[in-house]
Every structure is written in structure tokens, then in C-alpha cells.
C-alpha positions in Angstrom: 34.2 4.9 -46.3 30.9 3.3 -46.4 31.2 1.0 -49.4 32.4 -1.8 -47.0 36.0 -0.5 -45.7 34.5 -0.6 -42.4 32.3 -2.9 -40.5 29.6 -1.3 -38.4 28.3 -3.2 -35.6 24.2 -2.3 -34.6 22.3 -3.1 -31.6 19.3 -5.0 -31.6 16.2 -3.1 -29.3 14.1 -5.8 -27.9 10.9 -4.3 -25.4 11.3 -7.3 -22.0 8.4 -8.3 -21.1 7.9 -7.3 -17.9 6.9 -10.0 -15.6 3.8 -9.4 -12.7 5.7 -9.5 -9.1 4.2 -12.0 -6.6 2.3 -10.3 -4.0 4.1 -10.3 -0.9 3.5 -9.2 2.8 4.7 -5.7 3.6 8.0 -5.7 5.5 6.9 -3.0 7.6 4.9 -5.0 9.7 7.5 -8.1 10.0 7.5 -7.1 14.0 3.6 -6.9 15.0 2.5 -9.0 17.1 0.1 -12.2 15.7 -2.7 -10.6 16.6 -1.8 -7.2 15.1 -0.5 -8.7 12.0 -4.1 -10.2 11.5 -5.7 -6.6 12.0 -2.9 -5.1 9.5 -3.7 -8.0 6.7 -7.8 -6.8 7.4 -6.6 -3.4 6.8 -4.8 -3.7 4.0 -7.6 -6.0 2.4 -9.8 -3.0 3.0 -7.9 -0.4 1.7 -7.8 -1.7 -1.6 -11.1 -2.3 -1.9 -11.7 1.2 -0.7 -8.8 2.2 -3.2 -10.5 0.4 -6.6 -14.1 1.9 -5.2 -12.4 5.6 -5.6 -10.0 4.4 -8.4 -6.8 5.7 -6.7 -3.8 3.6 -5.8 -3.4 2.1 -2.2 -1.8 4.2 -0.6 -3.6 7.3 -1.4 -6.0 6.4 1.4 -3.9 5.1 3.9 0.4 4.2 3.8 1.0 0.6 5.4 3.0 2.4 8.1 -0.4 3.8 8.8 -2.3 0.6 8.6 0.7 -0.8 11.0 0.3 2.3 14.0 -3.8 1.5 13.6 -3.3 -2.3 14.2 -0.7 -1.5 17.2 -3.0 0.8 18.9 -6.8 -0.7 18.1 -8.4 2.6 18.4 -11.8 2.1 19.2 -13.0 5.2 18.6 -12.9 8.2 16.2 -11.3 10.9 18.8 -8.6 7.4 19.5 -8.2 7.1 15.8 -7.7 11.2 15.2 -4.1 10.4 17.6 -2.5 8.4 14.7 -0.3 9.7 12.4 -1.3 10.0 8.6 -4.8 10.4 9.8 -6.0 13.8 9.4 -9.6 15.7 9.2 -10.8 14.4 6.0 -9.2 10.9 6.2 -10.9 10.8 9.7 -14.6 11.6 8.1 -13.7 9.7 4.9 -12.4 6.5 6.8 -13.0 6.8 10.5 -16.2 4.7 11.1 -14.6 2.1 8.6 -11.6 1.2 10.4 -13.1 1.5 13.6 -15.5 -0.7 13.0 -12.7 -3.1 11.3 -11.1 -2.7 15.0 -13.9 -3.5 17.0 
């Protein structure tokens, strides 16, 4: 049967490129208000330069929802800050003075 009674038809494997995605805002924080959304941006800047200083991803140190509850509330201090979700202990040490001083 395989001296050429029957065609056989083979697929082709290519590897696709795959192409970089464009950076763009995070939905989450499409309803901030203007002066919110420019803390959030400041946050997010920070954390990934905090992220490449430790070499972990993003949102190891902080998720954008986060980022968003710290740019609606503008916590001005570290017992403020320790209210917000995703925040715990060693965050709070690790980060606190950071983003509070990012606040003020």
C-alpha cells in the first residue's frame, strides 16, 4: 500500500513568531478619577522598578487592583495603608514608607 496506491497528505509545523503586545493602560482603573489615575500610573511605574530591583514579575509586589484601592484612598500613613486589601505585614515593612511617600 505504500508503493504509491495512496496519497498521503503531511502537515507543515511552522514556530509563529510571536509578536510583543503594545503596552496598554490597565482596565481596572478605567473609573478613577483624574487625579487618582495619575497616582495609579506613579504606582504602577514604581512597582516595576521595584519588581526588576527583586527580579520578580509585577504583580508579585503589588496586583493593579491593589495599586487602584491605594490611589482611591491616598493613605498617608502606614497604620492607613495596613486598611487596604492585598497589603499585609511584610508587604507593609517591605513597601509601606515607599508608597506612602509616593502618596504624599
Amino acid at each position: 500500500m505504500l508503493k504509491g496506491e495512496q496519497r498521503v497528505t503531511l502537515r507543515e509545523w511552522r514556530k509563529v513568531a510571536k509578536s510583543r503586545r503594545e503596552r496598554r493602560p490597565a482596565r481596572i482603573a478605567d473609573d478613577l478619577a483624574p487625579e487618582a489615575q495619575t497616582l495609579f500610573d506613579q504606582l504602577r511605574a514604581w512597582r516595576l522598578e521595584a519588581a526588576r530591583k527583586h527580579g520578580v514579575p509585577a504583580y508579585v509586589i503589588f496586583h493593579d487592583a491593589t495599586l487602584k484601592d491605594i490611589a482611591q484612598a491616598r493613605p498617608m500613613s502606614l497604620a492607613a495603608l495596613r486598611g487596604i486589601a492585598g497589603i499585609g505585614a511584610k508587604k507593609l515593612e517591605a513597601y509601606g514608607e515607599d508608597i506612602v511617600r509616593l502618596v504624599g
